[in-house]
C-alpha positions in Angstrom: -104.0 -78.3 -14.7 -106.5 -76.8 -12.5 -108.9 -74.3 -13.8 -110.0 -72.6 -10.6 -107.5 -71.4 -7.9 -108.8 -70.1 -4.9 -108.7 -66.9 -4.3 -108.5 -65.9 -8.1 -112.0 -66.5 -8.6 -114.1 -65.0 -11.2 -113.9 -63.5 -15.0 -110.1 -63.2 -14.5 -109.4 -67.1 -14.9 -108.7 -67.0 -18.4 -106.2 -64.3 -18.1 -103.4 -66.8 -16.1 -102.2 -70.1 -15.8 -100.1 -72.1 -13.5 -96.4 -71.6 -14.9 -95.0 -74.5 -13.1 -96.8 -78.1 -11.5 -95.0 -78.9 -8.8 -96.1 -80.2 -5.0 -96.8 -76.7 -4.4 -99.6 -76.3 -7.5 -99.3 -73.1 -9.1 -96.3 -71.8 -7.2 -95.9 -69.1 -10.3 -98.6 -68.1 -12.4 -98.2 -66.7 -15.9 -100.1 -63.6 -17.3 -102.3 -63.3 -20.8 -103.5 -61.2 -22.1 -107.2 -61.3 -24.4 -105.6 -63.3 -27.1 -104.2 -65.4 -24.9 -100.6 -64.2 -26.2 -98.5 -64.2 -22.9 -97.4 -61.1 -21.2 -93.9 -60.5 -19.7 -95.7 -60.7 -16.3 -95.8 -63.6 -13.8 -96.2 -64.0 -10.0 -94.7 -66.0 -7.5 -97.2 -67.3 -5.2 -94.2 -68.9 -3.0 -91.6 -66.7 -2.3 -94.2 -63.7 -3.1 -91.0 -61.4 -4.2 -90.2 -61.0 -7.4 -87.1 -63.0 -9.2 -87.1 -61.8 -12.4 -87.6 -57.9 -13.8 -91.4 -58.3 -14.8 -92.2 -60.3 -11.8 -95.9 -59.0 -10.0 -95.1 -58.0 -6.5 -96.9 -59.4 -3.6 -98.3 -56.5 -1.1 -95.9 -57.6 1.5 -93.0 -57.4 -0.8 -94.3 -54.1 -1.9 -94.4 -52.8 1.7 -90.9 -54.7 2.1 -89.3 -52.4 -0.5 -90.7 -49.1 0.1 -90.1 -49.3 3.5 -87.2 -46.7 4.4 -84.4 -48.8 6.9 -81.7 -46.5 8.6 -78.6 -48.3 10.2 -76.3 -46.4 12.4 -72.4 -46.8 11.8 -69.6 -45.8 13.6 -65.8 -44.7 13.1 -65.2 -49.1 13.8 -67.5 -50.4 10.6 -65.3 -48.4 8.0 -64.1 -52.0 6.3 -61.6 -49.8 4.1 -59.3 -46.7 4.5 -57.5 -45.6 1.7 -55.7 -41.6 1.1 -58.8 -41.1 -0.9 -62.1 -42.8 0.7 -63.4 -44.7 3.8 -65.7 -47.3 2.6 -68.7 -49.2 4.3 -69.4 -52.6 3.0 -73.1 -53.2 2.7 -73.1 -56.7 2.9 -74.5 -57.0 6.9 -77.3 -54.9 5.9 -79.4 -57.1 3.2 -78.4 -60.0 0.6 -76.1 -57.8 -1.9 -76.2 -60.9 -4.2 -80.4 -60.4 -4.4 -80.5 -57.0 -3.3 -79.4 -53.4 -4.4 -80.1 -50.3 -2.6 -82.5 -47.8 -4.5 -79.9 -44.9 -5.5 -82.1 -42.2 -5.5 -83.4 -43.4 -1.9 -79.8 -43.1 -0.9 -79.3 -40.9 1.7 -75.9 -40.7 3.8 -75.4 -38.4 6.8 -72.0 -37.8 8.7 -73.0 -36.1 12.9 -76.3 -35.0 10.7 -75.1 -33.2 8.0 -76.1 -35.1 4.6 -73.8 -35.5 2.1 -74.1 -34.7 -1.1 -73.8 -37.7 -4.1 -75.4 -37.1 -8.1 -76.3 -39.8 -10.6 -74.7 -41.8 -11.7 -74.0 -42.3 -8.4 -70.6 -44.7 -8.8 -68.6 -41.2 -9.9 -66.3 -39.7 -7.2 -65.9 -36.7 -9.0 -68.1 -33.9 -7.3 -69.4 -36.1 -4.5 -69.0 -36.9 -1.1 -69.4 -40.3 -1.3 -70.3 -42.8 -4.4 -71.2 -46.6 -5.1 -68.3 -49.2 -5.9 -68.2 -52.8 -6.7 -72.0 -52.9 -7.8 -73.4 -51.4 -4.9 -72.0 -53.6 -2.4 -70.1 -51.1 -0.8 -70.6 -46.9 -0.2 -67.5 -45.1 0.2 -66.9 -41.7 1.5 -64.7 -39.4 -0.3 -62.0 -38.1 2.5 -62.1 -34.2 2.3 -60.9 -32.7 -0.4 -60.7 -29.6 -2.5 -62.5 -29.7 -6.1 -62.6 -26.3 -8.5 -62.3 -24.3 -4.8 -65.4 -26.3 -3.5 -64.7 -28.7 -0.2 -66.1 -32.2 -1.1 -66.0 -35.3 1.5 -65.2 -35.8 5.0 -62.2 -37.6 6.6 -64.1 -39.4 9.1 -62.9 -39.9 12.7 -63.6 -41.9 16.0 -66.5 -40.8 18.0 -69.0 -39.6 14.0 -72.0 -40.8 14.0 -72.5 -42.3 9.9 -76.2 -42.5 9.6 -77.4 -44.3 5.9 -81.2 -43.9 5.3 -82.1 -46.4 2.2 -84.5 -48.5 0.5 -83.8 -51.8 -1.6 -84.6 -53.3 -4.8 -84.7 -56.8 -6.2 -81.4 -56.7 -8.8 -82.7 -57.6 -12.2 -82.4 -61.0 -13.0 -83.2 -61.4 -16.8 
């Protein structure tokens, strides 16, 4: 096992340890604390993204994840049309099997109006749109009248869907 790992230099070494000894040598390092109990922390020094909930993040997955991405849809992407919703599947837009998209990041926008959506953010009831099938798909409510207040949007050919999110690693543990 090595004892020096460059670029972890210094009073710090006795806080980790290589996880794993593979070809790649200290692809995951594990996290102690000052008895040397370990902590629930470990980084991955290959992929640099985490895989489990208590993963550290690497800066470039850090700047991968906060970064805001906006994809443009149009009246030909709805993958669903029922009397009650028109739903998006959000499978072209990142890994749905690794990836979630942050809920409160979540912003939808029909010809620039935002819609309107409330924890726990897979309810239909007083929303415009909501989550379904673990957030791999967004669907939005087709208009209709709730306790005298107008909720949705029947969407048509030639509205410009605009989604404005941010993802999350799903938690693995």
């Amino acid at each position: 096992m090595r004892t020096q790992l460059e670029g972890y230099k210094g009073n710090l070494r006795k806080f980790y340890a290589p996880v794993s000894e593979s070809k790649f040598n200290t692809d995951k390092l594990q996290f102690t604390d000052t008895s040397g109990s370990n902590l629930p922390y470990r980084m991955n020094n290959i992929d640099g993204e985490p895989t489990i909930k208590y993963d550290v993040l690497s800066m470039g997955a850090m700047i991968d994840f906060s970064r805001e991405r906006i994809k443009e849809f149009g009246y030909t992407d709805i993958s669903t049309s029922t009397s009650e919703y028109q739903e998006f599947d959000l499978n072209d837009l990142f890994s749905v099997f690794k990836y979630t998209p942050r809920r409160e990041s979540f912003k939808l926008s029909v010809n620039k109006i935002v819609q309107f959506n409330i924890p726990p953010w897979t309810s239909a009831t007083g929303t415009d749109y909501y989550f379904a099938d673990s957030y791999k798909k967004v669907r939005v409510k087709k208009q209709v009248i709730e306790s005298g207040v107008v909720r949705g949007i029947t969407l048509q050919s030639g509205d410009q869907i605009v989604l404005r999110y941010k993802i999350q690693p799903r938690d693995l543990d």
